[in-house]
Structures are given as C-alpha cells and as structure tokens.
VOZALUM-457346 format. One record per atom (N, C-alpha, C): residue in one letter; atom name; x, y, z. Coordinates in Angstrom, 1 decimal. Each point is the difference from the previous one (the first is absolute). Layout:
N
site res:A; atom:CA; east:X; north:Y; up:Z
...
***
This chain:
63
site res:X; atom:N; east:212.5; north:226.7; up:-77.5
site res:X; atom:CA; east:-1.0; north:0.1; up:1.0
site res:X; atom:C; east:-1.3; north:-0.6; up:-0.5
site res:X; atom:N; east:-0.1; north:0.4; up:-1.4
site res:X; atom:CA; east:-1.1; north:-0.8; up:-0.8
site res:X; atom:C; east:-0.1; north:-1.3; up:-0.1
site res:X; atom:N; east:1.1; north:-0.4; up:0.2
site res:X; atom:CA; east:0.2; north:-1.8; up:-0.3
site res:X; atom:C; east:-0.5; north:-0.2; up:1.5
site res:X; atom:N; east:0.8; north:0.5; up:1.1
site res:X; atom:CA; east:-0.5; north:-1.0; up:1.2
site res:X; atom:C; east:-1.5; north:0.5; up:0.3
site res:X; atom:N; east:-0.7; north:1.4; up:-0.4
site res:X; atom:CA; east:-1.6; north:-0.2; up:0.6
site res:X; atom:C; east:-0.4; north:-1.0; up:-1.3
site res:X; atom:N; east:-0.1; north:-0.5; up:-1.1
site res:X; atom:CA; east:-0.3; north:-1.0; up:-0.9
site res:X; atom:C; east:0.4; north:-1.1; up:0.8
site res:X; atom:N; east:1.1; north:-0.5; up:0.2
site res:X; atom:CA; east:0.3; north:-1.2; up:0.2
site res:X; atom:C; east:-1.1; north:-0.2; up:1.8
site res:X; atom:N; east:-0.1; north:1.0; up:0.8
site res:X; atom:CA; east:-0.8; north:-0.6; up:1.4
site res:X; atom:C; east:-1.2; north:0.0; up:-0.7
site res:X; atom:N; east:-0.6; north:0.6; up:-1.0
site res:X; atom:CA; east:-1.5; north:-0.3; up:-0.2
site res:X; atom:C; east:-0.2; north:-0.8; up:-0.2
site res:X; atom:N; east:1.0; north:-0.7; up:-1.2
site res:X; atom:CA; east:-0.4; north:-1.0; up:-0.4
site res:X; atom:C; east:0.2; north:-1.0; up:1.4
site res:X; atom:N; east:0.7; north:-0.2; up:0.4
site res:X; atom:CA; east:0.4; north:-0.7; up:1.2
site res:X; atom:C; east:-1.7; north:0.3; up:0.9
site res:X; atom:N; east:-0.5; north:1.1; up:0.2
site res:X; atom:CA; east:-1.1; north:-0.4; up:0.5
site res:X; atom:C; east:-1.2; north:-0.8; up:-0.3
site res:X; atom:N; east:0.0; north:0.6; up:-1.5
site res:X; atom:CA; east:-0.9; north:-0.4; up:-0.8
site res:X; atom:C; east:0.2; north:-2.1; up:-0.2
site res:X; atom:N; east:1.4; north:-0.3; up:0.5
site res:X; atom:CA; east:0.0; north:-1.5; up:-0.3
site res:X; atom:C; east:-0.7; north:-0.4; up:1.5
site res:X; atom:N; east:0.1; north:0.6; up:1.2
site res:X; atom:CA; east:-0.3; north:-0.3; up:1.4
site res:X; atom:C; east:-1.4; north:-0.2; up:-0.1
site res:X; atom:N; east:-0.8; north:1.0; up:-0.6
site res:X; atom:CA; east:-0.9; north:0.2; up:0.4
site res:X; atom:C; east:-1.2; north:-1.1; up:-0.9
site res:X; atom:N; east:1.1; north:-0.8; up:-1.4
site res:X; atom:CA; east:-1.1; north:-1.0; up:-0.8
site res:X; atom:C; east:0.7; north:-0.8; up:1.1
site res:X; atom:N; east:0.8; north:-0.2; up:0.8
site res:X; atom:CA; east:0.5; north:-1.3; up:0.4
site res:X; atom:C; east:-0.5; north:-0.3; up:1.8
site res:X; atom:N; east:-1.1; north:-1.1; up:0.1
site res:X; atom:CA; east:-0.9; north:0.0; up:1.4
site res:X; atom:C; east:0.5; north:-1.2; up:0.7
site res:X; atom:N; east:1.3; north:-0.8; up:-1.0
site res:X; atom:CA; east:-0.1; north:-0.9; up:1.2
site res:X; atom:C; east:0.1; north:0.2; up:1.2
site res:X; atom:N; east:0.7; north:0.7; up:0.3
site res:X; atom:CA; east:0.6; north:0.4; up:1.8
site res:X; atom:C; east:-1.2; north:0.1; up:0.8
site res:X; atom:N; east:-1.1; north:1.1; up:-0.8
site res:X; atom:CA; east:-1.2; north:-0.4; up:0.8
site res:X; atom:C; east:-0.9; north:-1.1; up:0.4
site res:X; atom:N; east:0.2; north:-0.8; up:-1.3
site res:X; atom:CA; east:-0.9; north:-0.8; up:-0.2
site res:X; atom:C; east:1.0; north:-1.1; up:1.8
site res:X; atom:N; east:1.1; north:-0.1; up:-0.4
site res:X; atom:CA; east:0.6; north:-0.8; up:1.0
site res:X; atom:C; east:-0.2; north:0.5; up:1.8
site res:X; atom:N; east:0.1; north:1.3; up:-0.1
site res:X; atom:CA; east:-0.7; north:0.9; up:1.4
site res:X; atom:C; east:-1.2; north:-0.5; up:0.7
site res:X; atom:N; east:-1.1; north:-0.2; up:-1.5
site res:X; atom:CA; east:-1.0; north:-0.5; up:0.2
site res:X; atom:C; east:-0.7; north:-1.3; up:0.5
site res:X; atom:N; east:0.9; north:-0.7; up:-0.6
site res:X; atom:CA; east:0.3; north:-1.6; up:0.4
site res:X; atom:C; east:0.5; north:-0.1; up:1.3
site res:X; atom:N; east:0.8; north:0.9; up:0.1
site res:X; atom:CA; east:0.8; north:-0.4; up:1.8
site res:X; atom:C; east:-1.2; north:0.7; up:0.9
site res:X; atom:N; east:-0.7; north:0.9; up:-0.2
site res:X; atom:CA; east:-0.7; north:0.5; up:0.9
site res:X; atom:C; east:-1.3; north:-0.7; up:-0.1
site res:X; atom:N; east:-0.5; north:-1.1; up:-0.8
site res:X; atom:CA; east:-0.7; north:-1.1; up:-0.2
site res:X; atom:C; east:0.3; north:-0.9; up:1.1
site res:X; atom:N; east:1.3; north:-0.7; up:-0.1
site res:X; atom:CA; east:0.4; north:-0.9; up:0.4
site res:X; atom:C; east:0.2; north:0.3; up:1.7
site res:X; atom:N; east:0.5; north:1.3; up:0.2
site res:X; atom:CA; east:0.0; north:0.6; up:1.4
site res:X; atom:C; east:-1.4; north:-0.2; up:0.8
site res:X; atom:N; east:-1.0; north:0.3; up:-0.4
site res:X; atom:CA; east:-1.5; north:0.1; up:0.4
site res:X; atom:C; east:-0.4; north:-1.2; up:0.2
site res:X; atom:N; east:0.3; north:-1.0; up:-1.1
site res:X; atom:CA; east:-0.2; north:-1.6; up:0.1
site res:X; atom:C; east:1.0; north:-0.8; up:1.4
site res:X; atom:N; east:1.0; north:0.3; up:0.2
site res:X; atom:CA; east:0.6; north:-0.3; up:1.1
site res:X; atom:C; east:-0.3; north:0.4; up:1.2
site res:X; atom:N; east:-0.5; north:1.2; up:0.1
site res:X; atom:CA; east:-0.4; north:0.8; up:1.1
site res:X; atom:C; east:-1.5; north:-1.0; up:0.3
site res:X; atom:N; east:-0.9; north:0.0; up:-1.3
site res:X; atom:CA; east:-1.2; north:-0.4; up:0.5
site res:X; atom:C; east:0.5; north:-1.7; up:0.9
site res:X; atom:N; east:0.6; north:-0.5; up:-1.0
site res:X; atom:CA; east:0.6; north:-1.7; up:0.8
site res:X; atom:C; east:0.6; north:0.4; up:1.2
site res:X; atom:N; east:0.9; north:0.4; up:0.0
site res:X; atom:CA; east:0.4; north:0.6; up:1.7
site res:X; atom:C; east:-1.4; north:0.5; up:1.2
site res:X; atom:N; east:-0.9; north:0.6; up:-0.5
site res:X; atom:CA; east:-0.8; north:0.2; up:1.0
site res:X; atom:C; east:-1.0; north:-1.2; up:-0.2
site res:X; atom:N; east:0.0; north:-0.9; up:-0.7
site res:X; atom:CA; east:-1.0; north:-0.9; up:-0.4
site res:X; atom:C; east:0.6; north:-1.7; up:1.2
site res:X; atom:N; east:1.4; north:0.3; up:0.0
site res:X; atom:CA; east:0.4; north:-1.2; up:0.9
site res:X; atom:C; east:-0.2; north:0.1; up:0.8
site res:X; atom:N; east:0.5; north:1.5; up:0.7
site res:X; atom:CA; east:0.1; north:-0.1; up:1.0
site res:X; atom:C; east:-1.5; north:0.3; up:0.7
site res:X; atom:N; east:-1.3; north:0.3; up:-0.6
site res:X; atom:CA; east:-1.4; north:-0.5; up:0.3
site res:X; atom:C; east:0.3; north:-1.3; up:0.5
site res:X; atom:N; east:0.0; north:-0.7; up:-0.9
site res:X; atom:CA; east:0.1; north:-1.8; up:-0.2
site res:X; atom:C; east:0.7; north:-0.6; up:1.4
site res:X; atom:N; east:1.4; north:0.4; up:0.2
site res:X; atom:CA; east:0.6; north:-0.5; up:0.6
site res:X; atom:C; east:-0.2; north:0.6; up:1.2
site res:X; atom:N; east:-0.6; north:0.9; up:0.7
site res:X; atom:CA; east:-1.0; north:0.5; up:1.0
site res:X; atom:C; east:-0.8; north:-0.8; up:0.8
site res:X; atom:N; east:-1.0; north:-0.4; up:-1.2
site res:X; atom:CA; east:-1.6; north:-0.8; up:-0.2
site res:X; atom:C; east:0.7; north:-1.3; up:0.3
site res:X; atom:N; east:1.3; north:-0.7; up:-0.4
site res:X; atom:CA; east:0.3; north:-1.6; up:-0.2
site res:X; atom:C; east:0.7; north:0.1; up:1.8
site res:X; atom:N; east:0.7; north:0.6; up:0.7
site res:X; atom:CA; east:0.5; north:0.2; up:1.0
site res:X; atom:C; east:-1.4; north:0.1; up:1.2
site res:X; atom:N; east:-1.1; north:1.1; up:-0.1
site res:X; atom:CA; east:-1.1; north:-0.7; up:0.6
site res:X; atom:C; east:-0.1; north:-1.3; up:0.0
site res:X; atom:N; east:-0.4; north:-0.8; up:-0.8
site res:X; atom:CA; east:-0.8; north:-1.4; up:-0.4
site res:X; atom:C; east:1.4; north:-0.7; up:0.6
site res:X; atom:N; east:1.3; north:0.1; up:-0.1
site res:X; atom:CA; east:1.0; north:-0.8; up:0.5
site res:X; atom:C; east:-0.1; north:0.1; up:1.7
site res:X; atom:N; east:-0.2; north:1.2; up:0.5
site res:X; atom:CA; east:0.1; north:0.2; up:1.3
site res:X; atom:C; east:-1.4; north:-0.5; up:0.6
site res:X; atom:N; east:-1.0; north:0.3; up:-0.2
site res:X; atom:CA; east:-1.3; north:-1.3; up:-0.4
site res:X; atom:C; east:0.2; north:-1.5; up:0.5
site res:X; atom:N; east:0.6; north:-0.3; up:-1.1
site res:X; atom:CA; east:0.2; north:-1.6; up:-0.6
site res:X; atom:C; east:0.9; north:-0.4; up:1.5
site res:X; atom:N; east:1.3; north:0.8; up:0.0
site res:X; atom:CA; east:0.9; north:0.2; up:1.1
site res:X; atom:C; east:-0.8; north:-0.5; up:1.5
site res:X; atom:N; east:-0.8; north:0.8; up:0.2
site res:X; atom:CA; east:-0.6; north:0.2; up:1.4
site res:X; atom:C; east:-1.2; north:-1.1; up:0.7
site res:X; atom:N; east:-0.4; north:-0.2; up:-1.8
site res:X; atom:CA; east:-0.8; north:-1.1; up:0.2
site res:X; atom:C; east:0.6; north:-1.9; up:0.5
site res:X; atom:N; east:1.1; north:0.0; up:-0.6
site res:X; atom:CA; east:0.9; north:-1.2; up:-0.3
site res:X; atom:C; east:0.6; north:-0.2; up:1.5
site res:X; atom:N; east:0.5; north:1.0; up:0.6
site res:X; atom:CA; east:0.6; north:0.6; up:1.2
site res:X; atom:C; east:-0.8; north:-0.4; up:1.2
site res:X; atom:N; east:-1.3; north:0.5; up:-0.2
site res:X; atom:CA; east:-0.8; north:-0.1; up:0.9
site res:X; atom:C; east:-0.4; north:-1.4; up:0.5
site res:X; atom:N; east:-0.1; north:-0.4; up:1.4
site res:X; atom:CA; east:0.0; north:-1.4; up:0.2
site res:X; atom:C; east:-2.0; north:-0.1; up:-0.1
***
C-alpha cells in the first residue's frame, strides 16, 4: 500500500512540473478569440462592402 501512495505522488509530483498541456490550452484559447475576433471582423466588412455594392448597383441601373 506504501508503494502505490509513493508511486501516485510521485506521479503527481511529475504532472504538476509538467505545463505543456496548459501551455497548449492556452494557445487554443488564443487562437479561438483571434478567429472569433476575424469572424466578427468580416462579417463588419462584408456588411459595409454589400451597402456600397447595392449603391454602385442602383446607381448603374438607374437610367
């Protein structure tokens, strides 16, 4: 019983020096927020470019 609480401590004690997992958590939830902001960023854009098309549209149209 003494070997296996030894053996999880150490087993925690390796978890706890080892951050990649977070570090990579970290990066996705980076990366998540950056896509989000471009997602709301186009679809501004492509809003604003659809005006000026329907615009351009009405003007061209118009005798």
């Amino acid at each position: 019983m003494r070997r296996v609480i030894k053996n999880f401590s150490q087993l925690l004690a390796l978890l706890g020096r080892n951050n990649a997992g977070a570090t990579a958590i970290e990066y996705a939830v980076i990366v998540g927020l950056i896509a989000a902001a471009v997602v709301v960023g186009l679809g501004a854009i492509g809003s604003a470019l659809g005006v000026h098309y329907n615009t351009a549209s009405s003007a061209i149209s118009t005798p």
